[in-house]
ZAMARGU-4260 file (C-alpha; in steps of 0.2 Angstrom, whole numbers, plus 5000, padded with zeros to 4 digits):
<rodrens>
0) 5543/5473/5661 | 5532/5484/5674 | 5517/5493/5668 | 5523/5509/5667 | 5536/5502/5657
5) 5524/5496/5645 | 5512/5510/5643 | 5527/5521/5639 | 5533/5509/5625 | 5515/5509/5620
10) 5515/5527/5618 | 5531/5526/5609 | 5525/5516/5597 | 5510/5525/5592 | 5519/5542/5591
15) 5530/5534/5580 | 5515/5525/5569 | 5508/5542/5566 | 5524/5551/5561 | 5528/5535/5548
20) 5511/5538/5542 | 5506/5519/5548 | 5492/5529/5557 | 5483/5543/5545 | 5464/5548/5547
25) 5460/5545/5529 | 5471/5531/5523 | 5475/5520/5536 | 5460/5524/5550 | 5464/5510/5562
30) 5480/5497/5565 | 5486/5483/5575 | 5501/5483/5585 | 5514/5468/5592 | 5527/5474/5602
35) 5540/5460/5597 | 5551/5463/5611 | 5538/5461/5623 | 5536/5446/5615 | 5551/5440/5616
40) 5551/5444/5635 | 5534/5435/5638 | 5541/5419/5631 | 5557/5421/5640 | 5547/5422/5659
45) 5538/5407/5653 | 5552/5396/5649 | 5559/5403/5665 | 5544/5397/5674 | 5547/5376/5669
50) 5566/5375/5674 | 5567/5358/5681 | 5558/5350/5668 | 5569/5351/5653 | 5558/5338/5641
55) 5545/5353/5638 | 5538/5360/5623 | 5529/5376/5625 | 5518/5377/5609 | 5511/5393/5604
60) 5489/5390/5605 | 5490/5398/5584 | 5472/5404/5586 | 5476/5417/5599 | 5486/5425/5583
65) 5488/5416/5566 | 5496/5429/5558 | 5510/5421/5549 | 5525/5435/5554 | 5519/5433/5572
70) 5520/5414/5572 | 5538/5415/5565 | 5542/5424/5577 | 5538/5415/5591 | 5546/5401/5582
75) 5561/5408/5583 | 5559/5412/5600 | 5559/5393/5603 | 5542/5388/5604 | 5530/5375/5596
80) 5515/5380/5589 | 5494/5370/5595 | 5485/5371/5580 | 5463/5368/5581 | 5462/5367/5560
85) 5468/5362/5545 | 5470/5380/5543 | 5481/5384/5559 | 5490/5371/5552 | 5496/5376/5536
90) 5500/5393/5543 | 5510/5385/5557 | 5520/5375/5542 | 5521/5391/5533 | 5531/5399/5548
95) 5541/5386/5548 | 5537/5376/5560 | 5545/5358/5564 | 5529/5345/5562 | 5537/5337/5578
100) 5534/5354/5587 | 5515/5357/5581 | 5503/5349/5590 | 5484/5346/5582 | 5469/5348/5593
105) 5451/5348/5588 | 5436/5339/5590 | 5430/5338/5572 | 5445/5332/5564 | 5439/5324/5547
110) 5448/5308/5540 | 5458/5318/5526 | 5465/5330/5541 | 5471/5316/5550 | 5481/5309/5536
115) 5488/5324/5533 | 5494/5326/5554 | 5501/5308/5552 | 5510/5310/5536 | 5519/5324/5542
120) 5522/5318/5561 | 5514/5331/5569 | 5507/5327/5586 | 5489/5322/5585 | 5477/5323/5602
125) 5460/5312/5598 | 5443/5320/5606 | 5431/5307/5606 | 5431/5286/5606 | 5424/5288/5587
130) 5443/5300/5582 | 5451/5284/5591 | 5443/5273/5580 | 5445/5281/5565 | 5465/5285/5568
135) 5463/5263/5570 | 5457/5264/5552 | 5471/5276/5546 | 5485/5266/5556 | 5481/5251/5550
140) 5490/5252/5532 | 5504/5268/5537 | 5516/5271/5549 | 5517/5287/5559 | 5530/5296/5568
145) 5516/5308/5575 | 5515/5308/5594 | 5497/5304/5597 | 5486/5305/5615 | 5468/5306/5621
150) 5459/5322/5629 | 5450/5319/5644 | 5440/5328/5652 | 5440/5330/5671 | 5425/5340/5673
155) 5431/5350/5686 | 5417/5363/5683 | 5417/5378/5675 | 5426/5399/5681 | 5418/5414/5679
160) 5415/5413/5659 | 5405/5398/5654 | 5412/5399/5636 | 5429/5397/5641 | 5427/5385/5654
165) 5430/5367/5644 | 5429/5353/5659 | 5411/5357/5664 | 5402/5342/5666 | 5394/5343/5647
170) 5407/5350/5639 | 5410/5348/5621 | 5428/5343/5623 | 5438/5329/5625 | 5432/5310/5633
175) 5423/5314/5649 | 5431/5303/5666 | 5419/5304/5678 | 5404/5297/5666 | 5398/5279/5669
180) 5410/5265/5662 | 5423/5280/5655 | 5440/5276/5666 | 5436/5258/5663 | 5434/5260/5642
185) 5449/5272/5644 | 5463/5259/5651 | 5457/5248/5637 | 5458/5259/5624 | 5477/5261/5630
190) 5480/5243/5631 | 5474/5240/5615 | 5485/5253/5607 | 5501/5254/5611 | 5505/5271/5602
195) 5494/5278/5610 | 5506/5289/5622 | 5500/5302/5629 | 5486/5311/5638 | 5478/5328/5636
200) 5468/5340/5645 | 5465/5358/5645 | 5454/5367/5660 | 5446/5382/5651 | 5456/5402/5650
205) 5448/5418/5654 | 5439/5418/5671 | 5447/5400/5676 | 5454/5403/5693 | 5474/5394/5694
210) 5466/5380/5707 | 5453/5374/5695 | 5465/5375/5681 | 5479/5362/5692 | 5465/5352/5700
215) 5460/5347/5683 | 5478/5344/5679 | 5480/5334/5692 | 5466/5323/5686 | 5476/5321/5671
220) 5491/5314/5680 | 5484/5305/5692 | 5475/5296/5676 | 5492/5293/5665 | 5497/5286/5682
225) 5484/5275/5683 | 5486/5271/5665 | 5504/5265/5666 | 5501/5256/5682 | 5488/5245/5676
230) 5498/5242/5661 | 5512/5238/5672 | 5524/5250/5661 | 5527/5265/5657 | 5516/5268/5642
235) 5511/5285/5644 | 5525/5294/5642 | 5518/5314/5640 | 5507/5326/5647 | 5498/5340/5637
240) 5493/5354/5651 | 5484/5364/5638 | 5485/5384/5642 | 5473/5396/5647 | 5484/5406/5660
245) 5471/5419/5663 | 5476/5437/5658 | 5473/5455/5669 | 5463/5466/5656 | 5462/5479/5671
250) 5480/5489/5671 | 5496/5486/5664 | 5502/5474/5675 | 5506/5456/5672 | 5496/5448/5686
255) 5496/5430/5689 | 5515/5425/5681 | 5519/5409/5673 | 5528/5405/5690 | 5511/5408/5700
260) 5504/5397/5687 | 5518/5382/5688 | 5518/5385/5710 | 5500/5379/5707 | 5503/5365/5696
265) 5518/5359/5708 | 5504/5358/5726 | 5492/5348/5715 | 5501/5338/5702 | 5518/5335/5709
270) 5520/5320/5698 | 5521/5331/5683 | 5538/5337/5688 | 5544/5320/5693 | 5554/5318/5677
275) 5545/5305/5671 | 5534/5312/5658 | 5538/5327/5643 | 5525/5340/5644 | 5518/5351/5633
280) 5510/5369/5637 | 5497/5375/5624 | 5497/5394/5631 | 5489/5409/5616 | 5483/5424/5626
285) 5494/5424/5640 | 5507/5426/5627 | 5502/5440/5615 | 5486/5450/5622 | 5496/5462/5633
290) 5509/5463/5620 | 5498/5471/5606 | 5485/5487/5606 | 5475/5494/5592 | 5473/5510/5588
295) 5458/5521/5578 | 5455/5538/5574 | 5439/5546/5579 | 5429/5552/5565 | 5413/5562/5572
300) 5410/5565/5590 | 5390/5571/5596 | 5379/5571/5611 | 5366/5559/5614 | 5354/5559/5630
305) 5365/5571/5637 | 5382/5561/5637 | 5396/5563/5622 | 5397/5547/5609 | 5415/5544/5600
310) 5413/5538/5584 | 5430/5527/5578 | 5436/5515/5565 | 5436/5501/5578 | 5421/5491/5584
315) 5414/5474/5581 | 5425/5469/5568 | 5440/5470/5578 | 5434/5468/5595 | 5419/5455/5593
320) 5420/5450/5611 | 5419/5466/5619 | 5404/5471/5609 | 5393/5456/5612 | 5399/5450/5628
325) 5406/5466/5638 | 5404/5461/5654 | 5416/5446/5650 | 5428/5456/5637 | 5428/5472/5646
330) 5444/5484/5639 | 5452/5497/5643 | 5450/5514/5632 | 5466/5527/5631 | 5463/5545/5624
335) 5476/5552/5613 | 5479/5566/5603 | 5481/5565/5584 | 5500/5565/5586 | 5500/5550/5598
340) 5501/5560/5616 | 5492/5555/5630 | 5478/5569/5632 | 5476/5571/5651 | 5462/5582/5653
345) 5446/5580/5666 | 5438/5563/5663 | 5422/5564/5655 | 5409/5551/5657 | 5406/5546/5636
350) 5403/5530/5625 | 5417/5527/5611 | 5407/5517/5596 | 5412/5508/5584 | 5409/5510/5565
355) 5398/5493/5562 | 5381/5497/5558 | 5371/5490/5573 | 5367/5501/5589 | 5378/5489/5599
360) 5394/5491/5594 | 5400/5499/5609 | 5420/5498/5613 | 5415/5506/5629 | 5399/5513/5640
365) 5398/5526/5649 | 5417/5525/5652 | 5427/5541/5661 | 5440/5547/5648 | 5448/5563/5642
370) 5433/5571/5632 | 5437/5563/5613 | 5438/5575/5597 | 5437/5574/5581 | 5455/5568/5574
375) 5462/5561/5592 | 5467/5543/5593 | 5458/5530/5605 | 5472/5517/5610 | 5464/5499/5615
380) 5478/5489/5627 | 5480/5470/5628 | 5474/5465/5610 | 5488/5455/5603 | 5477/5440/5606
385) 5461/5438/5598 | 5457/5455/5593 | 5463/5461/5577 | 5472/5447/5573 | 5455/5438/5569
390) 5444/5451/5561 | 5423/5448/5560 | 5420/5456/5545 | 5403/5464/5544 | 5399/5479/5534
395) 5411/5469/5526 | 5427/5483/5534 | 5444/5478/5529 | 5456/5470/5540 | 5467/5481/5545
400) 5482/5484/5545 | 5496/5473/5559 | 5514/5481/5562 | 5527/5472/5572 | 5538/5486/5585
405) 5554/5485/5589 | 5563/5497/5603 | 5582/5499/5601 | 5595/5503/5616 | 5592/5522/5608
410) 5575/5522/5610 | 5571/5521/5591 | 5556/5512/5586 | 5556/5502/5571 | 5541/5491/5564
415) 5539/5476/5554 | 5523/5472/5543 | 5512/5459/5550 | 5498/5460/5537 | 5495/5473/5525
420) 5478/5481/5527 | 5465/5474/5516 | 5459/5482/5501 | 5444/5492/5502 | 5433/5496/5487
425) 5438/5510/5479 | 5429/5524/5482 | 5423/5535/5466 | 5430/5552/5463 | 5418/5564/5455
430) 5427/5577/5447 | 5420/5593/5444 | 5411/5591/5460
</rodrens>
Protein backbone atom coordinates (compact mmCIF):
# COMPACT_ATOMS: atom_id res chain seq x y z
CA UNK A 1 0.00 0.00 0.00
CA UNK A 2 1.67 3.52 -0.99
CA UNK A 3 1.44 6.47 1.22
CA UNK A 4 -0.98 8.33 -0.47
CA UNK A 5 -2.85 5.16 -0.38
CA UNK A 6 -2.86 5.18 3.10
CA UNK A 7 -3.55 8.75 4.16
CA UNK A 8 -6.72 8.40 2.06
CA UNK A 9 -7.88 5.34 3.85
CA UNK A 10 -7.02 7.13 7.00
CA UNK A 11 -9.23 9.90 6.06
CA UNK A 12 -11.82 7.63 5.21
CA UNK A 13 -11.86 6.17 8.18
CA UNK A 14 -12.09 9.16 10.46
CA UNK A 15 -15.00 10.78 8.18
CA UNK A 16 -16.72 7.81 8.82
CA UNK A 17 -15.94 7.53 12.80
CA UNK A 18 -17.49 10.99 13.01
CA UNK A 19 -20.60 10.31 10.99
CA UNK A 20 -21.23 6.75 13.32
CA UNK A 21 -20.63 8.94 16.18
CA UNK A 22 -17.31 6.95 17.24
CA UNK A 23 -15.92 10.36 17.29
CA UNK A 24 -18.19 13.18 19.11
CA UNK A 25 -16.78 16.25 21.11
CA UNK A 26 -18.73 15.54 24.27
CA UNK A 27 -18.99 11.78 24.63
CA UNK A 28 -16.30 10.30 22.89
CA UNK A 29 -13.41 13.21 22.68
CA UNK A 30 -10.50 10.98 21.54
CA UNK A 31 -10.25 7.12 19.83
CA UNK A 32 -7.87 4.68 18.50
CA UNK A 33 -7.80 3.28 15.24
CA UNK A 34 -6.46 -0.22 13.58
CA UNK A 35 -6.77 -0.42 10.00
CA UNK A 36 -7.27 -4.28 9.96
CA UNK A 37 -6.72 -4.56 6.26
CA UNK A 38 -3.58 -2.96 6.64
CA UNK A 39 -2.77 -5.29 8.88
CA UNK A 40 -3.42 -8.04 7.14
CA UNK A 41 -1.19 -6.63 4.38
CA UNK A 42 1.87 -5.87 6.77
CA UNK A 43 1.79 -9.37 7.79
CA UNK A 44 1.42 -10.67 4.30
CA UNK A 45 4.81 -8.53 3.04
CA UNK A 46 6.63 -10.02 6.00
CA UNK A 47 5.77 -13.55 5.32
CA UNK A 48 6.69 -12.76 1.86
CA UNK A 49 10.10 -11.48 3.05
CA UNK A 50 11.37 -15.27 4.60
CA UNK A 51 10.31 -17.54 1.40
CA UNK A 52 13.15 -19.97 1.57
CA UNK A 53 12.84 -20.64 5.04
CA UNK A 54 9.69 -22.43 5.48
CA UNK A 55 10.36 -23.63 9.35
CA UNK A 56 9.57 -20.00 10.48
CA UNK A 57 7.20 -18.60 13.07
CA UNK A 58 6.64 -14.96 12.90
CA UNK A 59 5.28 -14.14 16.48
CA UNK A 60 3.61 -11.12 17.07
CA UNK A 61 5.96 -8.88 20.15
CA UNK A 62 2.11 -8.57 22.32
CA UNK A 63 3.43 -5.56 23.87
CA UNK A 64 3.56 -3.42 20.88
CA UNK A 65 -0.48 -3.99 21.20
CA UNK A 66 -2.15 -6.40 23.72
CA UNK A 67 -5.38 -5.65 23.10
CA UNK A 68 -7.08 -8.95 22.86
CA UNK A 69 -9.20 -8.20 19.30
CA UNK A 70 -6.02 -7.08 17.65
CA UNK A 71 -4.01 -10.26 18.95
CA UNK A 72 -6.82 -12.45 17.35
CA UNK A 73 -6.43 -11.04 14.50
CA UNK A 74 -3.07 -11.31 13.87
CA UNK A 75 -3.70 -14.88 14.80
CA UNK A 76 -5.66 -15.58 12.28
CA UNK A 77 -3.45 -13.94 9.96
CA UNK A 78 -1.10 -16.75 10.78
CA UNK A 79 1.17 -15.43 13.37
CA UNK A 80 2.71 -16.49 16.83
CA UNK A 81 2.58 -14.23 19.47
CA UNK A 82 6.25 -13.20 22.06
CA UNK A 83 4.95 -12.47 25.28
CA UNK A 84 7.35 -10.39 28.22
CA UNK A 85 4.61 -11.21 31.18
CA UNK A 86 2.60 -13.35 32.82
CA UNK A 87 -0.01 -10.84 31.58
CA UNK A 88 0.87 -10.85 27.75
CA UNK A 89 0.52 -14.21 28.36
CA UNK A 90 -2.88 -14.84 29.40
CA UNK A 91 -4.04 -12.36 26.82
CA UNK A 92 -2.09 -14.24 24.13
CA UNK A 93 -4.15 -17.66 25.49
CA UNK A 94 -7.11 -15.59 25.50
CA UNK A 95 -6.79 -14.87 21.63
CA UNK A 96 -6.44 -17.97 21.14
CA UNK A 97 -3.20 -18.72 20.72
CA UNK A 98 -1.58 -22.20 20.23
CA UNK A 99 1.03 -22.53 23.38
CA UNK A 100 3.45 -24.03 20.84
CA UNK A 101 3.27 -20.72 18.73
CA UNK A 102 3.87 -18.20 21.94
CA UNK A 103 7.08 -17.65 22.86
CA UNK A 104 7.93 -16.26 26.62
CA UNK A 105 10.73 -13.55 27.03
CA UNK A 106 11.65 -11.66 30.15
CA UNK A 107 14.34 -11.21 32.37
CA UNK A 108 12.40 -11.54 35.60
CA UNK A 109 10.45 -14.57 35.11
CA UNK A 110 9.51 -15.81 38.67
CA UNK A 111 9.37 -19.63 39.63
CA UNK A 112 5.44 -19.86 39.40
CA UNK A 113 5.70 -18.21 35.83
CA UNK A 114 7.86 -20.56 34.62
CA UNK A 115 5.66 -23.54 35.70
CA UNK A 116 2.94 -22.12 34.13
CA UNK A 117 5.14 -21.65 30.36
CA UNK A 118 6.23 -25.24 30.89
CA UNK A 119 2.98 -26.74 31.75
CA UNK A 120 1.43 -25.32 28.75
CA UNK A 121 4.55 -26.01 26.16
CA UNK A 122 4.95 -22.67 25.51
CA UNK A 123 8.35 -21.65 24.33
CA UNK A 124 10.58 -20.37 27.12
CA UNK A 125 13.85 -18.18 26.40
CA UNK A 126 16.04 -17.98 29.83
CA UNK A 127 17.93 -14.42 30.44
CA UNK A 128 20.54 -15.10 32.94
CA UNK A 129 22.58 -18.30 34.33
CA UNK A 130 20.44 -18.00 37.77
CA UNK A 131 16.72 -18.57 35.16
CA UNK A 132 18.92 -21.64 33.95
CA UNK A 133 19.22 -22.95 37.04
CA UNK A 134 16.12 -22.60 38.29
CA UNK A 135 14.32 -24.10 34.91
CA UNK A 136 17.07 -27.29 36.45
CA UNK A 137 15.02 -27.15 39.56
CA UNK A 138 11.63 -27.11 37.73
CA UNK A 139 12.81 -29.92 35.18
CA UNK A 140 13.95 -32.09 37.47
CA UNK A 141 10.42 -33.71 38.52
CA UNK A 142 8.13 -32.60 35.07
CA UNK A 143 8.38 -33.03 31.59
CA UNK A 144 8.00 -30.22 29.13
CA UNK A 145 7.15 -30.00 25.69
CA UNK A 146 8.15 -26.28 25.71
CA UNK A 147 10.89 -25.31 23.28
CA UNK A 148 13.44 -23.68 25.58
CA UNK A 149 16.96 -21.49 24.60
CA UNK A 150 19.20 -18.86 26.16
CA UNK A 151 19.44 -15.08 25.12
CA UNK A 152 22.69 -13.93 24.56
CA UNK A 153 23.81 -10.92 24.11
CA UNK A 154 26.31 -9.89 21.46
CA UNK A 155 26.87 -6.46 22.58
CA UNK A 156 27.22 -4.95 19.39
CA UNK A 157 26.62 -1.58 20.85
CA UNK A 158 23.85 0.56 21.01
CA UNK A 159 21.57 3.07 17.62
CA UNK A 160 20.54 6.33 18.01
CA UNK A 161 18.08 5.53 21.13
CA UNK A 162 19.88 4.14 24.06
CA UNK A 163 16.64 2.74 25.58
CA UNK A 164 15.88 0.57 22.74
CA UNK A 165 19.25 -0.44 22.02
CA UNK A 166 19.50 -4.07 24.07
CA UNK A 167 23.15 -5.55 23.17
CA UNK A 168 25.17 -2.57 24.63
CA UNK A 169 27.89 -3.61 26.43
CA UNK A 170 25.81 -3.47 29.95
CA UNK A 171 22.76 -4.24 28.85
CA UNK A 172 20.11 -5.63 31.12
CA UNK A 173 19.18 -8.30 28.78
CA UNK A 174 20.12 -11.61 28.07
CA UNK A 175 23.95 -13.61 29.03
CA UNK A 176 26.55 -11.24 27.78
CA UNK A 177 29.26 -13.25 25.17
CA UNK A 178 32.03 -11.16 25.13
CA UNK A 179 32.50 -10.97 29.19
CA UNK A 180 35.34 -13.03 30.61
CA UNK A 181 34.71 -16.81 30.76
CA UNK A 182 30.96 -16.28 29.10
CA UNK A 183 31.35 -18.44 25.56
CA UNK A 184 33.22 -20.91 27.67
CA UNK A 185 30.27 -21.34 30.80
CA UNK A 186 27.93 -21.13 27.66
CA UNK A 187 29.03 -24.50 25.78
CA UNK A 188 28.79 -26.05 29.17
CA UNK A 189 25.67 -25.10 29.93
CA UNK A 190 24.48 -26.67 26.48
CA UNK A 191 26.31 -29.73 27.18
CA UNK A 192 24.95 -30.29 30.27
CA UNK A 193 21.29 -29.73 29.21
CA UNK A 194 20.33 -31.34 26.26
CA UNK A 195 16.84 -29.64 25.97
CA UNK A 196 18.33 -26.89 25.94
CA UNK A 197 17.66 -26.10 21.97
CA UNK A 198 17.77 -22.98 20.97
CA UNK A 199 19.52 -19.47 21.04
CA UNK A 200 18.02 -16.01 21.32
CA UNK A 201 19.05 -12.66 20.71
CA UNK A 202 17.39 -9.49 19.88
CA UNK A 203 19.52 -6.11 18.70
CA UNK A 204 17.37 -3.16 20.01
CA UNK A 205 14.22 -1.36 17.74
CA UNK A 206 13.74 2.30 17.08
CA UNK A 207 16.89 4.10 16.04
CA UNK A 208 18.85 0.52 15.36
CA UNK A 209 20.28 0.84 12.08
CA UNK A 210 19.56 -2.74 9.87
CA UNK A 211 23.57 -3.58 9.99
CA UNK A 212 23.79 -3.48 13.84
CA UNK A 213 20.52 -5.28 14.00
CA UNK A 214 22.28 -8.49 11.40
CA UNK A 215 25.77 -8.15 12.81
CA UNK A 216 24.31 -8.97 16.20
CA UNK A 217 22.39 -11.68 14.56
CA UNK A 218 25.09 -13.03 13.07
CA UNK A 219 26.77 -13.46 16.53
CA UNK A 220 24.01 -15.44 17.41
CA UNK A 221 24.54 -17.95 14.46
CA UNK A 222 28.05 -17.98 14.45
CA UNK A 223 27.42 -19.06 18.38
CA UNK A 224 24.63 -21.85 17.83
CA UNK A 225 27.23 -22.94 15.26
CA UNK A 226 29.81 -23.09 17.66
CA UNK A 227 27.59 -24.66 19.95
CA UNK A 228 26.71 -27.71 17.83
CA UNK A 229 30.17 -28.20 16.65
CA UNK A 230 31.58 -28.55 19.87
CA UNK A 231 29.00 -30.88 20.70
CA UNK A 232 29.62 -32.59 17.77
CA UNK A 233 25.65 -32.70 16.83
CA UNK A 234 23.30 -30.80 15.96
CA UNK A 235 21.84 -29.67 19.37
CA UNK A 236 20.75 -26.29 18.47
CA UNK A 237 18.27 -26.58 16.38
CA UNK A 238 16.43 -22.77 16.37
CA UNK A 239 17.17 -19.45 16.11
CA UNK A 240 15.13 -16.50 17.68
CA UNK A 241 16.04 -13.15 15.52
CA UNK A 242 13.98 -11.02 17.87
CA UNK A 243 12.30 -7.87 16.07
CA UNK A 244 12.84 -4.26 16.13
CA UNK A 245 12.64 -3.47 12.29
CA UNK A 246 12.79 0.18 12.75
CA UNK A 247 9.61 2.09 11.64
CA UNK A 248 9.65 5.64 9.38
CA UNK A 249 7.59 8.22 11.78
CA UNK A 250 8.29 10.87 9.04
CA UNK A 251 5.64 10.38 6.02
CA UNK A 252 3.55 7.72 5.11
CA UNK A 253 5.72 5.54 3.47
CA UNK A 254 6.84 2.14 4.51
CA UNK A 255 10.76 2.64 4.59
CA UNK A 256 12.96 -0.01 5.25
CA UNK A 257 10.62 -3.34 4.16
CA UNK A 258 10.91 -6.65 5.74
CA UNK A 259 12.83 -7.68 2.54
CA UNK A 260 15.49 -4.87 3.21
CA UNK A 261 15.58 -6.19 6.51
CA UNK A 262 16.01 -10.06 5.47
CA UNK A 263 18.73 -8.77 2.28
CA UNK A 264 20.68 -7.62 5.58
CA UNK A 265 20.37 -10.60 7.48
CA UNK A 266 21.38 -12.88 4.32
CA UNK A 267 25.21 -10.68 3.78
CA UNK A 268 25.88 -11.27 7.54
CA UNK A 269 24.29 -14.35 8.67
CA UNK A 270 24.00 -16.58 5.63
CA UNK A 271 23.88 -19.69 7.88
CA UNK A 272 20.39 -18.67 9.12
CA UNK A 273 18.95 -19.67 5.76
CA UNK A 274 21.01 -22.73 5.43
CA UNK A 275 18.02 -24.87 6.33
CA UNK A 276 19.24 -26.00 9.22
CA UNK A 277 17.73 -24.24 12.02
CA UNK A 278 13.73 -22.93 12.48
CA UNK A 279 13.54 -19.41 13.21
CA UNK A 280 11.51 -17.30 14.90
CA UNK A 281 10.80 -13.46 14.34
CA UNK A 282 9.57 -11.43 17.45
CA UNK A 283 8.58 -8.23 15.26
CA UNK A 284 5.59 -5.59 17.31
CA UNK A 285 5.89 -2.10 15.84
CA UNK A 286 6.93 -2.70 12.54
CA UNK A 287 3.60 -4.63 12.42
CA UNK A 288 0.90 -2.28 13.88
CA UNK A 289 2.35 1.43 14.24
CA UNK A 290 1.58 2.63 10.74
CA UNK A 291 -1.44 0.71 10.66
CA UNK A 292 -3.21 2.67 13.51
CA UNK A 293 -3.87 6.68 14.25
CA UNK A 294 -5.63 8.47 17.09
CA UNK A 295 -7.67 11.10 16.81
CA UNK A 296 -8.97 13.95 19.45
CA UNK A 297 -11.07 16.93 19.27
CA UNK A 298 -9.69 20.22 20.20
CA UNK A 299 -11.35 21.72 23.13
CA UNK A 300 -9.99 25.49 23.54
CA UNK A 301 -7.44 27.20 21.38
CA UNK A 302 -5.45 30.74 22.83
CA UNK A 303 -2.30 32.46 22.35
CA UNK A 304 0.57 32.24 24.47
CA UNK A 305 3.87 34.40 23.76
CA UNK A 306 2.60 35.13 20.65
CA UNK A 307 2.11 31.68 19.09
CA UNK A 308 -1.46 29.75 19.13
CA UNK A 309 -1.67 26.58 21.73
CA UNK A 310 -4.29 23.61 20.66
CA UNK A 311 -5.71 22.32 23.57
CA UNK A 312 -6.90 18.24 22.79
CA UNK A 313 -8.03 15.13 24.55
CA UNK A 314 -4.78 13.52 23.77
CA UNK A 315 -1.43 14.02 25.39
CA UNK A 316 0.60 12.01 27.98
CA UNK A 317 -1.74 9.42 28.51
CA UNK A 318 -1.72 8.24 25.10
CA UNK A 319 1.32 9.23 23.73
CA UNK A 320 3.79 9.03 26.93
CA UNK A 321 6.93 8.77 24.62
CA UNK A 322 6.41 11.72 22.70
CA UNK A 323 5.86 13.90 25.61
CA UNK A 324 8.73 12.97 27.59
CA UNK A 325 11.21 11.92 25.03
CA UNK A 326 10.23 14.07 21.85
CA UNK A 327 13.19 14.23 20.28
CA UNK A 328 13.20 10.24 20.08
CA UNK A 329 9.23 9.77 19.55
CA UNK A 330 8.63 12.70 17.39
CA UNK A 331 4.99 12.40 15.57
CA UNK A 332 3.31 13.72 13.04
CA UNK A 333 0.12 16.13 13.61
CA UNK A 334 -2.84 16.32 10.83
CA UNK A 335 -5.51 19.13 10.97
CA UNK A 336 -9.00 18.26 10.25
CA UNK A 337 -12.22 19.70 10.46
CA UNK A 338 -14.93 18.56 12.72
CA UNK A 339 -16.41 16.32 9.93
CA UNK A 340 -13.21 14.49 9.26
CA UNK A 341 -11.65 16.79 6.11
CA UNK A 342 -8.29 17.67 5.71
CA UNK A 343 -8.19 21.40 6.40
CA UNK A 344 -5.54 22.81 3.93
CA UNK A 345 -5.22 26.17 4.91
CA UNK A 346 -1.71 28.30 5.31
CA UNK A 347 0.50 26.49 7.93
CA UNK A 348 0.66 28.32 11.13
CA UNK A 349 3.55 27.91 13.38
CA UNK A 350 1.42 26.58 16.88
CA UNK A 351 1.81 23.91 19.90
CA UNK A 352 -1.03 21.17 20.05
CA UNK A 353 -1.32 20.18 23.98
CA UNK A 354 -2.40 17.66 25.61
CA UNK A 355 -5.08 17.61 28.46
CA UNK A 356 -2.69 16.15 31.38
CA UNK A 357 -2.05 18.61 33.96
CA UNK A 358 1.64 19.27 33.58
CA UNK A 359 3.16 22.07 31.29
CA UNK A 360 4.73 19.34 29.27
CA UNK A 361 2.44 17.66 27.74
CA UNK A 362 3.07 18.66 24.39
CA UNK A 363 2.00 16.29 21.22
CA UNK A 364 3.89 18.86 19.14
CA UNK A 365 6.15 22.20 19.44
CA UNK A 366 6.08 24.86 17.45
CA UNK A 367 4.85 22.63 14.60
CA UNK A 368 3.56 24.30 11.10
CA UNK A 369 -0.20 23.19 10.75
CA UNK A 370 -3.40 24.38 9.36
CA UNK A 371 -4.42 27.10 12.32
CA UNK A 372 -6.59 24.50 14.76
CA UNK A 373 -10.18 25.59 16.18
CA UNK A 374 -12.23 24.88 18.50
CA UNK A 375 -14.23 21.59 17.37
CA UNK A 376 -11.58 20.38 14.60
CA UNK A 377 -9.87 17.11 14.82
CA UNK A 378 -6.05 16.56 15.36
CA UNK A 379 -5.15 13.09 13.52
CA UNK A 380 -1.95 11.41 15.02
CA UNK A 381 -0.48 8.82 12.33
CA UNK A 382 1.59 5.54 12.95
CA UNK A 383 0.25 4.75 16.61
CA UNK A 384 -0.98 1.28 16.33
CA UNK A 385 1.89 0.34 18.41
CA UNK A 386 2.40 1.55 21.63
CA UNK A 387 0.35 4.50 21.82
CA UNK A 388 -3.22 4.04 22.71
CA UNK A 389 -3.07 0.66 23.06
CA UNK A 390 -1.11 1.08 26.41
CA UNK A 391 -2.52 3.98 28.05
CA UNK A 392 -0.49 5.96 31.22
CA UNK A 393 -3.10 6.97 33.21
CA UNK A 394 -2.61 10.16 35.00
CA UNK A 395 -5.15 12.55 35.96
CA UNK A 396 -6.46 9.30 35.98
CA UNK A 397 -8.14 9.97 31.94
CA UNK A 398 -9.97 6.93 30.74
CA UNK A 399 -8.75 4.76 28.16
CA UNK A 400 -10.15 5.41 25.24
CA UNK A 401 -11.92 4.14 23.11
CA UNK A 402 -9.97 1.36 20.00
CA UNK A 403 -12.01 0.54 16.70
CA UNK A 404 -10.88 -2.04 14.13
CA UNK A 405 -11.68 -0.61 10.11
CA UNK A 406 -12.29 -2.43 7.45
CA UNK A 407 -12.60 -0.94 3.70
CA UNK A 408 -14.77 -2.95 1.21
CA UNK A 409 -14.30 -3.21 -2.81
CA UNK A 410 -17.14 -0.33 -2.51
CA UNK A 411 -15.22 1.79 -0.43
CA UNK A 412 -17.57 1.37 2.62
CA UNK A 413 -15.88 1.56 5.92
CA UNK A 414 -17.01 -0.67 8.59
CA UNK A 415 -15.46 -0.91 12.27
CA UNK A 416 -15.00 -3.47 14.88
CA UNK A 417 -14.59 -2.77 18.65
CA UNK A 418 -11.12 -3.19 20.03
CA UNK A 419 -11.93 -1.93 23.62
CA UNK A 420 -14.65 0.04 24.73
CA UNK A 421 -13.74 3.29 26.20
CA UNK A 422 -13.33 3.31 30.03
CA UNK A 423 -15.88 4.63 32.18
CA UNK A 424 -15.30 8.00 33.56
CA UNK A 425 -16.75 9.37 36.62
CA UNK A 426 -19.86 10.61 36.22
CA UNK A 427 -20.19 13.97 36.01
CA UNK A 428 -23.07 15.69 38.22
CA UNK A 429 -25.91 17.36 36.79
CA UNK A 430 -27.30 20.35 38.61
CA UNK A 431 -30.61 21.02 37.78
CA UNK A 432 -32.09 24.35 37.97
CA UNK A 433 -28.81 25.69 37.02
Amino acid sequence: MSGSDKADRRERILREAVRQGLLEPETAVLAGFVDLDGVNETVASLRSAFPDSPRVLHAFAAKANCLVPVLEELRLSGMGCEVASAGELAQALEAGFDPAHIVFDSPAKTRAELVWALSLGVAVNADSFQELERLDEILADRRSGSRIGVRVNPQVGAGSITAMSTATATSKFGIPLEDEGNRRRLLRTYRERPWLTWVHTHVGSQGCPLDLIARGIAKAVEFAEEVNAHLGRRQVTGIDIGGGLPVNFADDETTPGFDTYVDHLREHAPALFSGGYEIVTEFGRSVLAKNGFMAAYVEYTKTVGGRPVAITHAGAQVATRTVFAPDAWPLRIEAHDPHGRAKHGRPVRQDVAGPCCFAGDLLARDRALPLLDVGDLVVVPDTGAYYFSTPFHYNSLPEPAVHGARIDADGRVTFRPLRPAQAAHPIPTLAGR
